[in-house]
MILUMRO-672778 format. One record per residue (C-alpha): residue number from 0; residue in three letters; x, y, z. Coordinates in Angstrom, 2 decimals. Layout:
<pts>
[NUM, ALA, [X, Y, Z]],
...
</pts>
This chain:
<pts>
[0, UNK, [-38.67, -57.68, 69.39]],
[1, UNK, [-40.29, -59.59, 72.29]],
[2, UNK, [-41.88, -56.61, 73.94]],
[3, UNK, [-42.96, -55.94, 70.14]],
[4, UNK, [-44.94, -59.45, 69.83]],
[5, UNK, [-46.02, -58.93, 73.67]],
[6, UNK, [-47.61, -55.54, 72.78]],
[7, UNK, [-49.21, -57.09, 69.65]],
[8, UNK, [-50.32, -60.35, 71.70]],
[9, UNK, [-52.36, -57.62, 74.25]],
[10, UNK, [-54.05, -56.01, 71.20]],
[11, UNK, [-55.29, -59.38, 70.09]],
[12, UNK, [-56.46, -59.95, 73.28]],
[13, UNK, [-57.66, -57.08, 74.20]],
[14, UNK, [-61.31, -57.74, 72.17]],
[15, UNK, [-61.72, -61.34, 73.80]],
[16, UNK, [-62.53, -62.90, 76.99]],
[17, UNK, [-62.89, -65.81, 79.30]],
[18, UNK, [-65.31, -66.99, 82.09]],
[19, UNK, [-63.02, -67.80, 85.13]],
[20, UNK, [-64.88, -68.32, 88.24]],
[21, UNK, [-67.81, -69.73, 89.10]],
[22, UNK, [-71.36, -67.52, 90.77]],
[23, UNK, [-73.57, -69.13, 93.12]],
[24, UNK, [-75.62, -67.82, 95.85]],
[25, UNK, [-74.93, -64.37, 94.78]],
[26, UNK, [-71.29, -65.19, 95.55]],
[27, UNK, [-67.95, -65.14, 92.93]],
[28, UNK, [-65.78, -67.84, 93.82]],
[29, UNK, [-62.35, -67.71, 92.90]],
[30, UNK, [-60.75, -67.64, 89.03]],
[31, UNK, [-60.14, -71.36, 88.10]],
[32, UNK, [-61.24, -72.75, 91.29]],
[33, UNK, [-64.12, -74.61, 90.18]],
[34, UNK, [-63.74, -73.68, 86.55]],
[35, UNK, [-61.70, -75.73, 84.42]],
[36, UNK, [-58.35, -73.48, 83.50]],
[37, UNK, [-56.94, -74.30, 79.82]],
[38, UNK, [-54.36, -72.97, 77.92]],
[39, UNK, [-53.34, -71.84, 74.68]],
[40, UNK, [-51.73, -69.34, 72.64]],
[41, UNK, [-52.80, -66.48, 74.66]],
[42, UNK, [-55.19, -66.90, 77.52]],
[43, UNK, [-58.58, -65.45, 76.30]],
[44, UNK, [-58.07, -67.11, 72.49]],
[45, UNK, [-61.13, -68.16, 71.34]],
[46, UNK, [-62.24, -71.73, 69.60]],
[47, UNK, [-63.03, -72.10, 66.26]],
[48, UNK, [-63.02, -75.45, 65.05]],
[49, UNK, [-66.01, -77.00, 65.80]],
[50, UNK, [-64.77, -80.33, 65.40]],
[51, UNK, [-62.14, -80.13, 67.67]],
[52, UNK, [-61.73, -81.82, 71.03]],
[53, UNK, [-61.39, -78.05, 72.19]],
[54, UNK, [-65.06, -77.21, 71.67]],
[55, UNK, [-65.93, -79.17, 74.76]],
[56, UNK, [-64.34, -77.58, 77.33]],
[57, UNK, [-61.78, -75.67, 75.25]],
[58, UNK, [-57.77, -75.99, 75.30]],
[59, UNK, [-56.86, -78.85, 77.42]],
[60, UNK, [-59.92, -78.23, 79.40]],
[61, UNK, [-61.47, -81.56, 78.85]],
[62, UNK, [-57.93, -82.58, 81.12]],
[63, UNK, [-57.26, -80.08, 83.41]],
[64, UNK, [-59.41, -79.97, 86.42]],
[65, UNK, [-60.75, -77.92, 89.51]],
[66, UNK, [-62.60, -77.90, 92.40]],
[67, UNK, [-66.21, -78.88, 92.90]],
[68, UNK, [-68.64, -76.67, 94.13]],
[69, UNK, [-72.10, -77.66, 95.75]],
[70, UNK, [-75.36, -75.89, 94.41]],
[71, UNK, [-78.86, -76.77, 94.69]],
[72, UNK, [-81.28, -77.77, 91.95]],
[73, UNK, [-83.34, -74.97, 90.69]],
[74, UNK, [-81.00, -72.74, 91.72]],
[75, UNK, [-79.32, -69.83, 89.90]],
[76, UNK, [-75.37, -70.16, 88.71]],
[77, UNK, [-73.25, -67.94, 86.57]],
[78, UNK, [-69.93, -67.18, 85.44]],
[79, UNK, [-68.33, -63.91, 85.53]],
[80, UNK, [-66.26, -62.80, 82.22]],
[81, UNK, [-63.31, -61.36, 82.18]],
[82, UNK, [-62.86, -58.58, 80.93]],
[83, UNK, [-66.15, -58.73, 79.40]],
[84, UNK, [-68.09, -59.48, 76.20]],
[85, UNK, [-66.71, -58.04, 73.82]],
[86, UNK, [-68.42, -59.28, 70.70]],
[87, UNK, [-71.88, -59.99, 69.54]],
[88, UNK, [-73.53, -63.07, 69.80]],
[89, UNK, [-75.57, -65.74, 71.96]],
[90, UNK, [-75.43, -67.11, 75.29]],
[91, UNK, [-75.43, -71.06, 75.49]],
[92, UNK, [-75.27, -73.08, 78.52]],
[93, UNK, [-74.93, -76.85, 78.72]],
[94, UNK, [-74.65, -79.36, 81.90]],
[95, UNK, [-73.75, -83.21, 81.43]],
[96, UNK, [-73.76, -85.76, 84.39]],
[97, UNK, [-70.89, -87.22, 85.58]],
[98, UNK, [-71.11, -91.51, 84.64]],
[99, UNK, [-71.26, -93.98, 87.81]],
[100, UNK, [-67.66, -94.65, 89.31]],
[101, UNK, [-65.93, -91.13, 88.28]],
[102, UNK, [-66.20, -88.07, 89.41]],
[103, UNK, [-66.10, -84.22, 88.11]],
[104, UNK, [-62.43, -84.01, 88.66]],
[105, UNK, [-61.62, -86.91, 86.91]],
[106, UNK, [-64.16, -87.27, 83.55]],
[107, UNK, [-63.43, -85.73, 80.15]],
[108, UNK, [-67.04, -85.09, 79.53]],
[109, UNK, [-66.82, -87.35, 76.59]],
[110, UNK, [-69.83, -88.92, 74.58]],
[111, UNK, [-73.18, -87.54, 73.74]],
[112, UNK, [-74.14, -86.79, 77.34]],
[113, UNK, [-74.79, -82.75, 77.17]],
[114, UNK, [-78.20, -81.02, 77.47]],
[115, UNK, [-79.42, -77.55, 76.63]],
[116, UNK, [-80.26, -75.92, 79.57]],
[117, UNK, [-79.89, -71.90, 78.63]],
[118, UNK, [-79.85, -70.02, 74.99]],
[119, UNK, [-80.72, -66.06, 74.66]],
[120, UNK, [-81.60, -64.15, 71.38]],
[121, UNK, [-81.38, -60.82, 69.95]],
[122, UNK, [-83.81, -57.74, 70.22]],
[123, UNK, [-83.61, -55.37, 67.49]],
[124, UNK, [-84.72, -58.04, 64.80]],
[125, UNK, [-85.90, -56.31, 61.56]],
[126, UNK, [-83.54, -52.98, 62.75]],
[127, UNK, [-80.76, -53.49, 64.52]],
[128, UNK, [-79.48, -56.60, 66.74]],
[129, UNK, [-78.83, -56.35, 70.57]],
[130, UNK, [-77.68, -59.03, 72.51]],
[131, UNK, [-78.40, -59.49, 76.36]],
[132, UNK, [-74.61, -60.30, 76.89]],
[133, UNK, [-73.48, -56.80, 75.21]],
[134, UNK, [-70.27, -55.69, 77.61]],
[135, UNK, [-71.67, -58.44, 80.14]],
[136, UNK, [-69.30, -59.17, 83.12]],
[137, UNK, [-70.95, -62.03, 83.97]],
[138, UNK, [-73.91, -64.25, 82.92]],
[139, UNK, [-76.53, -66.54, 85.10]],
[140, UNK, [-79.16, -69.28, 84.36]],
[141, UNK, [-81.15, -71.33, 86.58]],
[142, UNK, [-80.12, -74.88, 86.90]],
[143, UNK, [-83.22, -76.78, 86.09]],
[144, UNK, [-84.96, -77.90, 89.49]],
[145, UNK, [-85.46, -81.58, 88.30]],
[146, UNK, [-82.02, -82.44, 87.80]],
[147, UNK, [-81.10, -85.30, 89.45]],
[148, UNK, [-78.44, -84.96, 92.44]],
[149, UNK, [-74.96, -85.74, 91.26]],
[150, UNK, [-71.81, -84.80, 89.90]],
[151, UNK, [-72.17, -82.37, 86.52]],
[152, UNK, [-69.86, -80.50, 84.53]],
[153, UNK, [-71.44, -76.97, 83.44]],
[154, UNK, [-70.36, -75.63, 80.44]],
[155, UNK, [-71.12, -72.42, 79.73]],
[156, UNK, [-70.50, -70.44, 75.81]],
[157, UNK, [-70.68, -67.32, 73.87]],
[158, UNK, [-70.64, -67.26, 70.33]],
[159, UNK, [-69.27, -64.27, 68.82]],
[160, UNK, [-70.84, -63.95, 65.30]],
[161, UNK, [-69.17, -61.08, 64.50]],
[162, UNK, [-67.01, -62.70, 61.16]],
[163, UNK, [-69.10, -65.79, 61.11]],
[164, UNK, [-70.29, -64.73, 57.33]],
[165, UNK, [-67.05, -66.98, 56.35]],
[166, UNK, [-66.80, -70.65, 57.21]],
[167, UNK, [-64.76, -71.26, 60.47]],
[168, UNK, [-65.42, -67.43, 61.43]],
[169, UNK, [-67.68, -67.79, 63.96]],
[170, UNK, [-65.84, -67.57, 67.74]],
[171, UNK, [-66.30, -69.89, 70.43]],
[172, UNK, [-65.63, -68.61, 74.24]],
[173, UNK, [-66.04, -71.40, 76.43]],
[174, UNK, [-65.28, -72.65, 80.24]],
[175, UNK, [-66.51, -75.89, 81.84]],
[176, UNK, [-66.93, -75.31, 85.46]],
[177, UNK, [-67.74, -78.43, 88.39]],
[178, UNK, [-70.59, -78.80, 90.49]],
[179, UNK, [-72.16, -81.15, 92.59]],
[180, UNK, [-76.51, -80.94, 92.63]],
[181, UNK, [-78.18, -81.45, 95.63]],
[182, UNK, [-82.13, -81.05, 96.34]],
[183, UNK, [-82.92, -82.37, 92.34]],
[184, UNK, [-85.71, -84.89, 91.33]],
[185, UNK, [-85.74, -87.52, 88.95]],
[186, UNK, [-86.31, -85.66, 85.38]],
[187, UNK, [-84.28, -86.98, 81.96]],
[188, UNK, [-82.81, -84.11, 80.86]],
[189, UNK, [-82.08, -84.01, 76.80]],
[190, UNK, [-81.38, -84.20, 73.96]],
[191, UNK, [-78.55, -85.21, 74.72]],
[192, UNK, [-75.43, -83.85, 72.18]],
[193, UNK, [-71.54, -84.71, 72.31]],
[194, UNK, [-69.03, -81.69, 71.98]],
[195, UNK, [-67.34, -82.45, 69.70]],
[196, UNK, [-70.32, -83.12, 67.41]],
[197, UNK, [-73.13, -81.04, 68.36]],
[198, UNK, [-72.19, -78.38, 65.99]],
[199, UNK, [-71.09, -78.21, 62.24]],
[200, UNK, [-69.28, -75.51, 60.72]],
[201, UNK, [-72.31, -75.03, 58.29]],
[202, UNK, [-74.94, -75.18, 60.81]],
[203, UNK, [-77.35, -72.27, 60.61]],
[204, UNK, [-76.39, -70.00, 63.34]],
[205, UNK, [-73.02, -70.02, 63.31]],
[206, UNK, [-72.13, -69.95, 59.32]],
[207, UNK, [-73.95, -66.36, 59.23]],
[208, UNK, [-73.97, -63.11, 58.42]],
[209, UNK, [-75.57, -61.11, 60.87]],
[210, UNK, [-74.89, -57.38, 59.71]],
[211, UNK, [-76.87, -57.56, 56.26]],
[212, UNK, [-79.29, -58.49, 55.70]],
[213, UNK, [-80.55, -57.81, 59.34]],
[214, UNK, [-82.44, -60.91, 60.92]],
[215, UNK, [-86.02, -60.79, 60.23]],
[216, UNK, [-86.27, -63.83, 62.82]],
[217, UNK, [-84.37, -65.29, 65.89]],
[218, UNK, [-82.34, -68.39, 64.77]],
[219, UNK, [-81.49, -70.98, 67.39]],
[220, UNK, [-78.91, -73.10, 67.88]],
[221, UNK, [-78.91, -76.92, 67.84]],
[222, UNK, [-80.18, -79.21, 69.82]],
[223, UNK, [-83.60, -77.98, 70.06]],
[224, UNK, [-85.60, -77.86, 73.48]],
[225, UNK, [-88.65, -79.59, 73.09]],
[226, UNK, [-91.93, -78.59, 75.48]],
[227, UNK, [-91.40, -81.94, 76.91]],
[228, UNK, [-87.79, -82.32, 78.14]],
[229, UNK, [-88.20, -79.09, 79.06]],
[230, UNK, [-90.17, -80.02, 81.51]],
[231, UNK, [-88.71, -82.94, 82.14]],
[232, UNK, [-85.34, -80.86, 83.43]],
[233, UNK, [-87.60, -78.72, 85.48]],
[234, UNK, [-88.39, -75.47, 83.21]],
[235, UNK, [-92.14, -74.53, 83.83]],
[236, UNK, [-92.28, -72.02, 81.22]],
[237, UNK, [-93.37, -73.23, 77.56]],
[238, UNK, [-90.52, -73.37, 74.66]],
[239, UNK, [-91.18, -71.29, 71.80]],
[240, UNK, [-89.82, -73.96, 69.74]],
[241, UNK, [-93.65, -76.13, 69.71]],
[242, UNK, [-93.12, -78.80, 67.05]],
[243, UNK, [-92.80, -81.83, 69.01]],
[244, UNK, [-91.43, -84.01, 65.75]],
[245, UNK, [-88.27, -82.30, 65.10]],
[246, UNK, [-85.59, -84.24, 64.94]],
[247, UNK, [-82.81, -84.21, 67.35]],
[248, UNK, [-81.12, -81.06, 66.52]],
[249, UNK, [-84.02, -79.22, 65.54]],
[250, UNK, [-81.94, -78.47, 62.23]],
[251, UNK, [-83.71, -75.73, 60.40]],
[252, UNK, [-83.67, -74.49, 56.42]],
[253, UNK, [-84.29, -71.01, 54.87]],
[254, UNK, [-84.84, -70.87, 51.40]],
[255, UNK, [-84.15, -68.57, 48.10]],
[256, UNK, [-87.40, -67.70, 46.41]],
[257, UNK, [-85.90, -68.56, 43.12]],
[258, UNK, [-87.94, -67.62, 39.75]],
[259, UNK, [-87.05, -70.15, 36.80]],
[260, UNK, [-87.71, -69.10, 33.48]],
[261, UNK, [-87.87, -72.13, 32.15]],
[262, UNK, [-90.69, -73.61, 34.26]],
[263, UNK, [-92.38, -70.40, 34.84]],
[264, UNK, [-92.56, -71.56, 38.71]],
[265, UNK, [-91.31, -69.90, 41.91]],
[266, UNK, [-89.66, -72.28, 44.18]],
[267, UNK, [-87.61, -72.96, 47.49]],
[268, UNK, [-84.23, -74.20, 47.99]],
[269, UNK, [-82.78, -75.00, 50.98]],
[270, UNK, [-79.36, -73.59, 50.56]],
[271, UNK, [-78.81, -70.21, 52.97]],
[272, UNK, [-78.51, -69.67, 56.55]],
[273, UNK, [-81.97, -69.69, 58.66]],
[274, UNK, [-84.24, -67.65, 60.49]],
[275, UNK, [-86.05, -68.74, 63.28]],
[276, UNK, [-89.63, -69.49, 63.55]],
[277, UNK, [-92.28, -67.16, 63.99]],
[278, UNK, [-91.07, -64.78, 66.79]],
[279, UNK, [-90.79, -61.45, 65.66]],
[280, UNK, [-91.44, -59.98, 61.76]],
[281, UNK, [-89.62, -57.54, 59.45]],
[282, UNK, [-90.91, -55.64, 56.93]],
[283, UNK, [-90.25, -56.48, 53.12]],
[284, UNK, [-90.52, -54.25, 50.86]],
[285, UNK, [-89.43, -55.59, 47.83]],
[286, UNK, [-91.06, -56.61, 44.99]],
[287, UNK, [-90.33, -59.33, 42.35]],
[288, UNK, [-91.63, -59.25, 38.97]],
[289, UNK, [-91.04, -60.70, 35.73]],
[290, UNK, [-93.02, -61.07, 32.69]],
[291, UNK, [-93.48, -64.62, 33.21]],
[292, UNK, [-93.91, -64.76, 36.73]],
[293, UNK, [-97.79, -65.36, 38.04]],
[294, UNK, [-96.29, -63.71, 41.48]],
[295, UNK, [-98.09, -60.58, 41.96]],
[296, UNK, [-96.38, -57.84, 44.27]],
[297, UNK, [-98.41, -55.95, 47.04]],
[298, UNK, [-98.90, -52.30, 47.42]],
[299, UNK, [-95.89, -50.91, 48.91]],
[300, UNK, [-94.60, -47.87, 49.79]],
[301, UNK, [-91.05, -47.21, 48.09]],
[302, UNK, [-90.88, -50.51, 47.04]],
[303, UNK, [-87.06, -51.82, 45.77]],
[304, UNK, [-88.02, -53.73, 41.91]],
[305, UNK, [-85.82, -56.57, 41.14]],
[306, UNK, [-86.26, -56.82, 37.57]],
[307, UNK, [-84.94, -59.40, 35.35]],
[308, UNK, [-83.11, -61.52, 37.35]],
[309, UNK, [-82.74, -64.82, 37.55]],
[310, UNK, [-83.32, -65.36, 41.25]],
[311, UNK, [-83.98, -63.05, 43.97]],
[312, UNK, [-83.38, -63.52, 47.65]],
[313, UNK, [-87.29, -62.40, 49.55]],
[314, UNK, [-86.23, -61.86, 53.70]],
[315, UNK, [-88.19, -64.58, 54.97]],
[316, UNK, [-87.94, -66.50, 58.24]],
[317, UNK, [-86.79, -70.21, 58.03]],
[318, UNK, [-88.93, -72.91, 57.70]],
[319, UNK, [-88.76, -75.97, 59.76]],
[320, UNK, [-88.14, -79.05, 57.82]],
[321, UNK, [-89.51, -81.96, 59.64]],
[322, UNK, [-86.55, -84.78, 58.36]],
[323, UNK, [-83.24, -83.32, 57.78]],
[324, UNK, [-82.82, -82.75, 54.01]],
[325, UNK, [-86.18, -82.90, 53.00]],
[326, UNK, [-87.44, -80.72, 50.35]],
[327, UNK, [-90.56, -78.26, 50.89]],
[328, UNK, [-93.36, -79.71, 48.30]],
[329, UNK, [-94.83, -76.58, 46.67]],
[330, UNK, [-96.71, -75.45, 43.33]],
[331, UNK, [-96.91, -72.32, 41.31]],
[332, UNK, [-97.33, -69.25, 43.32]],
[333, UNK, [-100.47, -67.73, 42.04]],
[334, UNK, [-100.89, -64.85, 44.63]],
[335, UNK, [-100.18, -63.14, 47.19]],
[336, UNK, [-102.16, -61.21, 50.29]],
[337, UNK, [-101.17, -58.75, 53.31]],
[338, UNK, [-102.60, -60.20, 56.29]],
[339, UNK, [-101.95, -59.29, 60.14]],
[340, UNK, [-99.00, -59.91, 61.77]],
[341, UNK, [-99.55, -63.59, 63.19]],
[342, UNK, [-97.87, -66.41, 65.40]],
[343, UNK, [-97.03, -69.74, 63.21]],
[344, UNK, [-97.09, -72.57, 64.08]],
[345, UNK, [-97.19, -76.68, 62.34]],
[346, UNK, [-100.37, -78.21, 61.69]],
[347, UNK, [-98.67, -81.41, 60.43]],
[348, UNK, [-97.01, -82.36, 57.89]],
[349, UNK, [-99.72, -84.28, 55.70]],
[350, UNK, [-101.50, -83.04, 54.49]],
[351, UNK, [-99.43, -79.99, 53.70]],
[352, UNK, [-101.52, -76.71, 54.54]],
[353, UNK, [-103.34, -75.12, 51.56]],
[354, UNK, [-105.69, -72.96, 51.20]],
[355, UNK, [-109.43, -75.03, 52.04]],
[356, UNK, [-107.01, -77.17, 54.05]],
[357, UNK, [-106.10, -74.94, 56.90]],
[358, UNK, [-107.86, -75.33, 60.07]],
[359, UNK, [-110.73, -72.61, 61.28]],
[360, UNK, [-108.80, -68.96, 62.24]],
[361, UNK, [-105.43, -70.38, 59.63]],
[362, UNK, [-104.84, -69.40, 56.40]],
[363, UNK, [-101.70, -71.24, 54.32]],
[364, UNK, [-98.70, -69.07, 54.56]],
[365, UNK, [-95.16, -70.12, 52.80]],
[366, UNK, [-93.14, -67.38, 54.30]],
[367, UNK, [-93.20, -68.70, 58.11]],
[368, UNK, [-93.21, -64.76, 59.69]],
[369, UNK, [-96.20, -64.20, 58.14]],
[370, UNK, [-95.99, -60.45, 59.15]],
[371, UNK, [-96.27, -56.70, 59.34]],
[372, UNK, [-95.83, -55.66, 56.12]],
[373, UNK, [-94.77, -58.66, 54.32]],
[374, UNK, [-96.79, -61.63, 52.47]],
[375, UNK, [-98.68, -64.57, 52.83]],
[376, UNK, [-98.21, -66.40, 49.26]],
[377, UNK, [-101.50, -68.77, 49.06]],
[378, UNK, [-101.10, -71.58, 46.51]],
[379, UNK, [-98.03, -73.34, 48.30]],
[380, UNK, [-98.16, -76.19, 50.46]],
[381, UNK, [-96.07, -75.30, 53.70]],
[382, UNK, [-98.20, -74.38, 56.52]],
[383, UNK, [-100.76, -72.66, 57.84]],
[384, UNK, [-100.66, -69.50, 59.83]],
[385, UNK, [-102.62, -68.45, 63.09]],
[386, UNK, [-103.39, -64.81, 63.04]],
[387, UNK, [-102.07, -62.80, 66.82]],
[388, UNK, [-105.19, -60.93, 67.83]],
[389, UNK, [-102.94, -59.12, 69.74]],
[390, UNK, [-100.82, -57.53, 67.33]],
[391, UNK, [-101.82, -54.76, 64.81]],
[392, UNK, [-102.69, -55.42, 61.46]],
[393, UNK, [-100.21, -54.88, 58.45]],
[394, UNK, [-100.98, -51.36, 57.29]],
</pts>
């Protein structure tokens, strides 16, 4: 019976992974010598309760404790994973700096002291999804070159999505590996997030279903980078994610076009999973009519009809709300128009864009992808769209 459960423990196993040792200077240290080893019911078990103490720096990793290695600001680091990554899903990376009078080997990591310093994305949106870390034996970032010298713990995550459709589904592979920076400069890295806390088991992102319908947009996970602390930490390069108001976690809605019979409107609701903003555009090609509806469809070719119903889910991209919870003000859709694929991006808040309120080179857009096939709905008051010169018009 015991070489029974042993064979049936390996099987389990067999599809997940861990990130043991630590990569720096092109050169893999040794498992669990500057990684943080935990423990639980089998060795490469993932985490998936985001509220537990485990998230940090999973099974007693927030307790047991390693080595610390020295690495220079602005320099690259990795872990390797063993045997590899399996699943599908994002690459996350997070440092926090160890408080005055304790060290790496000796602090839990506790409090809302983490920052964001690495996240990749799919390719394949609109078709289907590819992740960078597919069957990945290791992963790398670049610790930000203004980090101040000192003690950090790295943490370093891969979220298999894989059965996150269900609450609690999604799979959390972490390690927390110990390093001491040398050669930084005197950034503020943030936000800053606690783990536990940073995530909810709702968040968009990791309560998701990422076989059907395919992602029309990259969705990101919480806390948001902002231009600014990027910089602040060292990254050069511009974030994607340009609206400098968010609040802390950058929390994001997507939203049911819902037709009401009673009113006669069309309407958002901010109830499913998101989309990112603006990156990359699918192609709709549904329509939605109904004899009361002022929502005209566009030419399509083989369009799906969606007759009769009482609401109908349109692929769009997510829209950012700018306060957590707030509802998108909007009136009657009165039309819609094809228009070239374009890059979004927020004009502000009030007024809401419009059409004859959009800036020169804008037109209002609700849908936030504005793109390649799909619509621009004029007559709501969500944003305004700037058209990419540099990417073919919708045919």
């Amino acid at each position: 019976m015991k070489s029974i459960a042993l064979l049936a423990l390996a099987g389990a196993a067999s599809a997940h992974y861990t990130f043991p040792a630590l990569i720096s200077g092109g050169t893999t240290t040794g498992a669990w010598e500057y990684v943080r080893d935990w423990t639980g019911s089998y060795t490469y078990n993932p985490v998936q309760d985001v509220s537990s103490l485990d998230i940090r720096c999973n099974v007693d990793g927030s307790t047991n404790t390693a080595s610390t290695l020295d690495v220079t600001a602005g320099s690259k680091i990795g872990f390797t994973a063993t045997p590899d990554i399996y699943h599908p899903g994002p690459v996350l990376a997070y440092m926090a700096k160890v408080p005055s009078g304790q060290t790496a080997a000796t602090w839990d990591g506790s409090g809302s002291v983490w920052f964001k310093i690495y996240e990749d994305g799919p390719t394949g949106l609109g078709t289907q999804l590819a992740w960078p870390s597919d069957a990945a034996t290791s992963v790398s970032f670049t610790i930000p070159s203004a980090t101040p010298d000192g003690e950090y713990l790295v943490r370093v995550e891969h979220i298999a999505l894989h059965s996150a459709s269900t609450s609690g589904g999604a799979q959390f592979y972490i390690s927390c590996g110990q390093i001491n920076v040398t050669g930084g400069g005197s950034g503020t890295p943030g936000p800053l997030v606690a783990f536990p806390g940073a995530y909810s088991a709702s968040d968009p992102g990791i309560l998701i279903g990422i076989y059907y319908p395919v992602w029309g947009e990259r969705r990101i996970f919480r806390p948001e980078l902002g231009d600014a602390r990027r910089r602040a930490a060292g990254h050069g390069e511009s974030s994607t994610h340009n609206t400098p108001t968010l609040r802390l976690y950058g929390r994001l809605r997507a939203y049911m076009l819902q037709t009401n019979k009673t009113t006669s409107k069309a309407f958002f609701t901010p109830n499913l999973p998101v989309m990112h903003e603006c990156q990359l555009c699918i192609r709709v090609t549904r329509n939605i009519s109904r004899a009361s509806s002022t929502l005209q469809p566009p030419a399509q070719t083989n369009p799906v009809n969606y007759n009769n119903m009482r609401s109908a889910i349109l692929i769009v991209s997510a829209l950012f709300s700018l306060a957590a919870g707030a509802a998108i003000d909007s009136d009657v859709l009165t039309k819609h128009e094809n228009v070239g694929r374009a890059t979004c991006s927020w004009i502000g808040h009030a007024p809401m864009c419009k059409p004859g309120n959009c800036p020169a080179g804008t037109q209002a857009c609700a849908q936030d992808f504005c793109g390649d096939g799909a619509c621009c709905f004029t007559g709501f008051k969500v944003k305004c769209c700037t058209v990419n010169p540099n990417v073919p018009s919708c045919t």
